[in-house]
N, C-alpha and C positions, 0 to 999 in steps of 0.2 A: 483348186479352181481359181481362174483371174477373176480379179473385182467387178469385172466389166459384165464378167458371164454369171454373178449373183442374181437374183431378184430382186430387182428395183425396190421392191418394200424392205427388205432384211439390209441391202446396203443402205438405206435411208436411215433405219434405227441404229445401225451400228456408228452410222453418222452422228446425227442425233447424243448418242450415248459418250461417242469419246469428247463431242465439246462441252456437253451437261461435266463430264468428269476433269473438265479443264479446266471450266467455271469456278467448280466446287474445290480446286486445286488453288486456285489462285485466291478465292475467296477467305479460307481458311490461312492464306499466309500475312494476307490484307487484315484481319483482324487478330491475329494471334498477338502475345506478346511478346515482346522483343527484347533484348539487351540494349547499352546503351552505343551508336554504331562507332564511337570515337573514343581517346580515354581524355582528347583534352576540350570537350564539347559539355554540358549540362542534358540529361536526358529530358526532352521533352516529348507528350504524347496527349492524344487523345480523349484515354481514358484518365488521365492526370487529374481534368477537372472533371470528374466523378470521384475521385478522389478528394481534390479538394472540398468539396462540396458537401461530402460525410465527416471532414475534420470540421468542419464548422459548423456541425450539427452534435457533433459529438459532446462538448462540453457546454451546455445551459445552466447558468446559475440558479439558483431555484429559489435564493428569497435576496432581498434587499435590507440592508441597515437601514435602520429611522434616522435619518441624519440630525433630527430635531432632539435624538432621546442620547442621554451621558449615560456609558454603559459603564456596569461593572465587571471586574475579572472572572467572577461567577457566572456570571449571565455571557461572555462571549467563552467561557468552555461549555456553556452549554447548546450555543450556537453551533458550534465546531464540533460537538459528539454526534449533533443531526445531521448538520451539514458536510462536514468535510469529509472526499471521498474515500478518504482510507480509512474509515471506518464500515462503510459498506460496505468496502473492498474484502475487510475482514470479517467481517458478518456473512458473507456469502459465500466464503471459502468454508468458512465452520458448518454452513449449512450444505454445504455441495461435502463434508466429510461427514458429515451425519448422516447425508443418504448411502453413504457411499458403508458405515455399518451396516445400515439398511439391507443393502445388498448380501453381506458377507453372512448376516443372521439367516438373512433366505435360504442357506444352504444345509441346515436345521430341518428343513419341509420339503416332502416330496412335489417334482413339480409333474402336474397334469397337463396331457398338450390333446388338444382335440379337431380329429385329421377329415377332411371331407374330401372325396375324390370322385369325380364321376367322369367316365371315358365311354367313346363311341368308336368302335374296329371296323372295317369292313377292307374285304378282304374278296379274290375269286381264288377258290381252292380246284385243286386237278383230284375229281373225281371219276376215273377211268376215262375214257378219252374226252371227260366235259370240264368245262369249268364251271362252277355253281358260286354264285355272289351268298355271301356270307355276309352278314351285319351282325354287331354281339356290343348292345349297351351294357357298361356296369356303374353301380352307385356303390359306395362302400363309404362307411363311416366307423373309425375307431376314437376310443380312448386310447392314450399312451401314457406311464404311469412312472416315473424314475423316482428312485431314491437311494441315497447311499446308509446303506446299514452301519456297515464300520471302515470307519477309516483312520483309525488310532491319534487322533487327536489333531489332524490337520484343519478340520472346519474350526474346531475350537482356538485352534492359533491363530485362524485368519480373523477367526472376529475379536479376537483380546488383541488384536493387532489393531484392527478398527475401531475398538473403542479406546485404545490409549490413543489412537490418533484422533480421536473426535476430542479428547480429553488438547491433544495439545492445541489441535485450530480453538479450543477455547481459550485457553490460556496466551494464545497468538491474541485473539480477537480483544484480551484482556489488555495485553501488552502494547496492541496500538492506540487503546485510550488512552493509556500511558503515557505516550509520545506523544499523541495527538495537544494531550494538558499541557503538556510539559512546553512544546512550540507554541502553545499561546500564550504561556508565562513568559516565555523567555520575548516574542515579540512584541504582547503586552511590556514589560519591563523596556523592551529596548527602545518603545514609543513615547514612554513614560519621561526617559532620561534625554531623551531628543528635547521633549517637550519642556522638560527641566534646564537643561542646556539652552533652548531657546531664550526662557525669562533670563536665564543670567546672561544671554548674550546681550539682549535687550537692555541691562540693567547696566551692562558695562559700555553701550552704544550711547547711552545717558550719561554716562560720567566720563567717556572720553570727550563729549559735545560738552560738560558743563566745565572740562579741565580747555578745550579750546576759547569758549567763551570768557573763559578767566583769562587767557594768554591773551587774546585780541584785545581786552578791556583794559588789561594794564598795557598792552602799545598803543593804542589812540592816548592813554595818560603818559605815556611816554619811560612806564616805568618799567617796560619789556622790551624784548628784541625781535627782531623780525623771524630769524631762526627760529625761536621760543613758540611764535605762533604756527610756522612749518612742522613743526616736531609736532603740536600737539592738533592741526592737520592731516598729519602723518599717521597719529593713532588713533584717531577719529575714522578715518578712512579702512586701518586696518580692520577695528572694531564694525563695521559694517562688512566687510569683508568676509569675518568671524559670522556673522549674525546667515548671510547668505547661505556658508558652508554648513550650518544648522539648519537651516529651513530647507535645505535640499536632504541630510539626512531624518529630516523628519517627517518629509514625504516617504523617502524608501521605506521606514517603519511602518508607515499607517497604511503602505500599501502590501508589505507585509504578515500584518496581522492580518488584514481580510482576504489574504488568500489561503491564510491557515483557517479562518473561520469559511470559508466555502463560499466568498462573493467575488463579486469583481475588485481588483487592485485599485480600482481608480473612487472606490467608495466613500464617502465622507462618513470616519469613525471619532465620536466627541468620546472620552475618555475623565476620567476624574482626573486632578491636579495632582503633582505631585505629594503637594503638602496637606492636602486631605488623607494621607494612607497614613495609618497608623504603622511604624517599625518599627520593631521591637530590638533589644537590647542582646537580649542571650535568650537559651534555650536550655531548658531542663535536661535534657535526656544528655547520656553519655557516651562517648562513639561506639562502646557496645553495645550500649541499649539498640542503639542506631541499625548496627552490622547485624545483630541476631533478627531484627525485626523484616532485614532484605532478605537474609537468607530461609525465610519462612514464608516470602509473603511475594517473593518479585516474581511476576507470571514469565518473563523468560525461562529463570531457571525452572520454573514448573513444569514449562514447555518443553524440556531438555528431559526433566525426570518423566512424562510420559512418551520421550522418544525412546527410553531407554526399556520402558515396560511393552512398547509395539517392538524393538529390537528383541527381547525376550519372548515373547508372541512368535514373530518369526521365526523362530531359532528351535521354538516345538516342533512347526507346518515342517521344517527343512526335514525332521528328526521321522516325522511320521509317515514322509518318502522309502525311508528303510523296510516299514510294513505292506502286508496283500490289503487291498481295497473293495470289502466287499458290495455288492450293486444289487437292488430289486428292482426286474422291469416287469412290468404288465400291461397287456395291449389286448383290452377287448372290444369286439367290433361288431359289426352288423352288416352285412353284403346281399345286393338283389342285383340279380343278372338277367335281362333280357333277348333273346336272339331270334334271329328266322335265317331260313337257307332259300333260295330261288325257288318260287312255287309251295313252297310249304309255310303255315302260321308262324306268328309269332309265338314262342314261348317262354315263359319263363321259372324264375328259381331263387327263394330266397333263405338266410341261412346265417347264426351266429356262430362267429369266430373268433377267435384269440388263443394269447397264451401267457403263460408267467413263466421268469426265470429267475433265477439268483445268478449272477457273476462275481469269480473272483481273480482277481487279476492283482498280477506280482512281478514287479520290472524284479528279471533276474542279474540282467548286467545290465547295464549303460555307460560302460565307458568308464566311469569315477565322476558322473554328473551330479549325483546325488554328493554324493561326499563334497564334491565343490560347493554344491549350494550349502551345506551345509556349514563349512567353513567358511563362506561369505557370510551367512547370518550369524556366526559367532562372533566373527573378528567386529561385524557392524554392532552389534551388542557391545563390546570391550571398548568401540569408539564411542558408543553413546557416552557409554560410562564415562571415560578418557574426557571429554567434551563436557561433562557437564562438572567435571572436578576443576576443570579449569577456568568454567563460567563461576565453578563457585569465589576460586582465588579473586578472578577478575570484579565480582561485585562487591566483597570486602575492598578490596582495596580503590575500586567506586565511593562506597563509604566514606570511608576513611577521609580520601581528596576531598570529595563537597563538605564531609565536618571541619576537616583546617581552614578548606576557602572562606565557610559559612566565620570561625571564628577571626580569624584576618580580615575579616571584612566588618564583623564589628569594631574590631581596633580601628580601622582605617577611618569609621565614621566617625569614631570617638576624632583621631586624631584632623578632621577635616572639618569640623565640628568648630576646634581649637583654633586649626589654622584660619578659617573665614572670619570667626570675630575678629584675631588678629590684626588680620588684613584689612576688615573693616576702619577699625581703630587707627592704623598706621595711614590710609588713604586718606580719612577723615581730618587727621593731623598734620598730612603733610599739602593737602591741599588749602587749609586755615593757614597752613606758617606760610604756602606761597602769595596767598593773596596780603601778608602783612611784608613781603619781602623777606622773607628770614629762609628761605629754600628754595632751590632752582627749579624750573621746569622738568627738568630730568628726572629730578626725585618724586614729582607729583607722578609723569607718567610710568616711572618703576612702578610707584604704591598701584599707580591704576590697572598697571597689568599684573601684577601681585595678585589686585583683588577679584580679578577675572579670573585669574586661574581658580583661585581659592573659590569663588562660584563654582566654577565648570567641574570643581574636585569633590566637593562637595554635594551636588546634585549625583553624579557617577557613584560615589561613597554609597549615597542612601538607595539606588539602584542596586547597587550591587549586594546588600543587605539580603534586598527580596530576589533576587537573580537567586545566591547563594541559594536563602530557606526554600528556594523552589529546586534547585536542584537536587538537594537533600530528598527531601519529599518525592523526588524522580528517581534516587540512586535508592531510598528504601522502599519504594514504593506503595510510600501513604497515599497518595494521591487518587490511587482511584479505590481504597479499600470503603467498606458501605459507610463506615462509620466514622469517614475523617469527613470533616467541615470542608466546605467551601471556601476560598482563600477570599 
């Protein structure tokens, strides 16, 4: 039939209806997301800033350093075990695998489900040449009762699978306090030696100023050169130069350590002096001592040996796929039915129902599914294993490296130790012989930068002392056992 000869009303809706559906056509292309339309354009959108908007909500610092208070190395790893987020990163991973035993144990207990239904038919039925309306309410309510009787050792492998996984997110969780110490020692120390580096830059900014000072004094006496006082101009200038190139790294440090302790970068952190630390000389223990104490005690490799016992775990559940699965259901219930037919009452009817079963069910074939899986959980057991023999080689020989650094780096302080008095000495003397004439400006500015370095080596020397004993303490993993000290 032509359009024309429809019902005004039915061509109206059907009107009506294809621009609603053109609307809603266009509307959903208008808001959808998109790809970017170009490859040499930047995408920009809409939704970008809702976006942006949740990135700078996302990270709030949550405390503030005293800028008034001189912290200790103690007191900001303990700043950092609360604050900094990779430690609640791994606190919440260990608690999301603990629920997640939780779960696996559940399968231990039958579970109970309880079903409410209630439905209203009506219906006209051909009863000899009539129809008769027919209505039939029903209410029903069951229990439903599951449990698995036997299933040859599959639940028990899921959950010793869970709980050596709960076992490693601990020892994970153990291992990023670890880290966590370890980056605030090594920031700590690397702030340390900025700040050490600074006084001796400072120290050496003074004795290029007081080797210039001497040059200028003896050419107004006439008993220099003009060169003489350019030269020591020259290392005046550099020596500030020096001083700059430190005070810029010793921003990056202090803005480093408190991003490891969980504040803003741009924090003011007062620290103790260098020459307030006490550093010690040597250390008792022997690189055995050392190696046996990682290899018992480092929460990686822990974490490796409960990946190897959930790999084991596995390799049961694959094994208990081979066996029937026996099943208890039971489903008892309660049902009231109401009904009437056209001109007759309402009646009704009510009535306990249910039943119980045992099932046992037994994959005959599948292909070679089972045996696959089964061979992937062996092979991943033999890699655990595989994997944690070579974490073991790799943390000995951890060991090992931090105890040579740790003893080379006592030698080095010994030997930087030597060389600053040295330096002191020769600077001190050649600076006295220049102001009596009996030595050039050249040799005062060698001695001077002799003694600079012999600062900047020295200060690195005694850093590198405590850098070392804290890597030790990382590679054996003293640092976070209950009963080691605070550094």
């Amino acid at each position: 039939m032509p359009l024309s000869r429809w019902p005004s009303s039915l061509a109206r809706t059907l009107t009506r209806g294809a621009i609603w559906f053109f609307v809603l056509i266009r509307t959903s292309q208008l808001f959808a997301q998109t790809s970017p339309v170009s490859p040499d354009h930047p995408w920009h959108s809409s939704r970008e800033q809702d976006i942006e908007r949740d990135a700078k909500a996302l990270r709030s610092y949550q405390f503030s350093i005293d800028p008034a208070k001189t912290y200790s190395l103690a007191e900001f790893i303990d700043l950092a075990e609360v604050h900094n987020p990779q430690t609640r990163l791994a606190w919440e991973r260990a608690r999301s695998q603990a629920a997640a035993l939780g779960i696996a144990r559940s399968e231990l207990y039958p579970t109970l489900v309880a079903v409410a239904l209630s439905q209203l038919n009506r219906a006209e039925i051909l009863f000899g040449t009539t129809f008769w309306s027919q209505t039939v309410e029903s209410l029903q309510t069951s229990m439903e009762l599951n449990y698995a009787v036997l299933d040859f050792g599959a639940r028990s492998g899921r959950i010793n699978a869970a709980r050596a996984e709960v076992l490693a997110a601990n020892f994970g969780f153990n291992d990023t306090h670890r880290n966590v110490i370890y980056q605030v020692e090594q920031a700590y120390y690397r702030l340390l030696n900025a700040k050490g580096q600074e006084d001796a830059a400072r120290a050496s900014l003074a004795n290029a100023q007081a080797v210039q000072e001497a040059a200028e004094d003896r050419l107004n006496h006439g008993l220099a050169t003009l060169p003489d006082v350019l030269e020591a101009r020259s290392a005046t200038a550099q020596a500030e130069y020096e001083l700059q190139s430190v005070l810029g790294a010793e921003e990056i440090a202090r803005g480093d350590l408190a991003t490891v302790l969980g504040t803003a970068p741009s924090a003011v952190i007062r620290v103790r002096p260098l020459d307030q630390l006490s550093i010690p000389e040597s250390i008792s223990d022997s690189v055995d001592q050392a190696i046996d104490r990682a290899l018992t005690q480092r929460p990686d490799l822990m974490q490796q040996v409960a990946a190897i016992r959930s790999a084991n775990a596995r390799v049961k559940e694959a094994r208990a796929a081979f066996y029937p699965a026996l099943n208890l259901n039971a489903v008892p219930g309660g049902q009231l039915l109401y009904g009437s037919q056209q001109a007759l009452p309402w009646i009704h009817t009510g009535a306990f129902a249910g039943g119980i079963s045992l099932g046992l069910s037994w994959t005959v074939f599948d292909g070679g599914a089972r045996r696959s899986y089964l061979a992937r959980a062996q092979a991943n057991a033999r890699a655990a294993q595989a994997e944690a023999g070579v974490s073991h080689d790799q943390i000995a020989d951890q060991v090992w490296t931090a105890y040579s650094n740790l003893h080379t780096a006592f030698r080095q302080r010994q030997a930087a130790t030597a060389l600053l008095a040295a330096a002191n000495q020769s600077y001190a003397a050649a600076l006295e012989s220049y102001n009596y004439g009996l030595r050039s400006l050249l040799d005062v500015t060698q001695a001077q930068r002799t003694l600079a370095e012999a600062r900047s080596t020295d200060v690195l020397a005694r850093t590198q002392v405590l850098g070392a004993l804290a890597d030790l303490a990382f590679r054996t993993g003293d640092s976070i056992q209950s009963g080691a000290p605070k550094p």
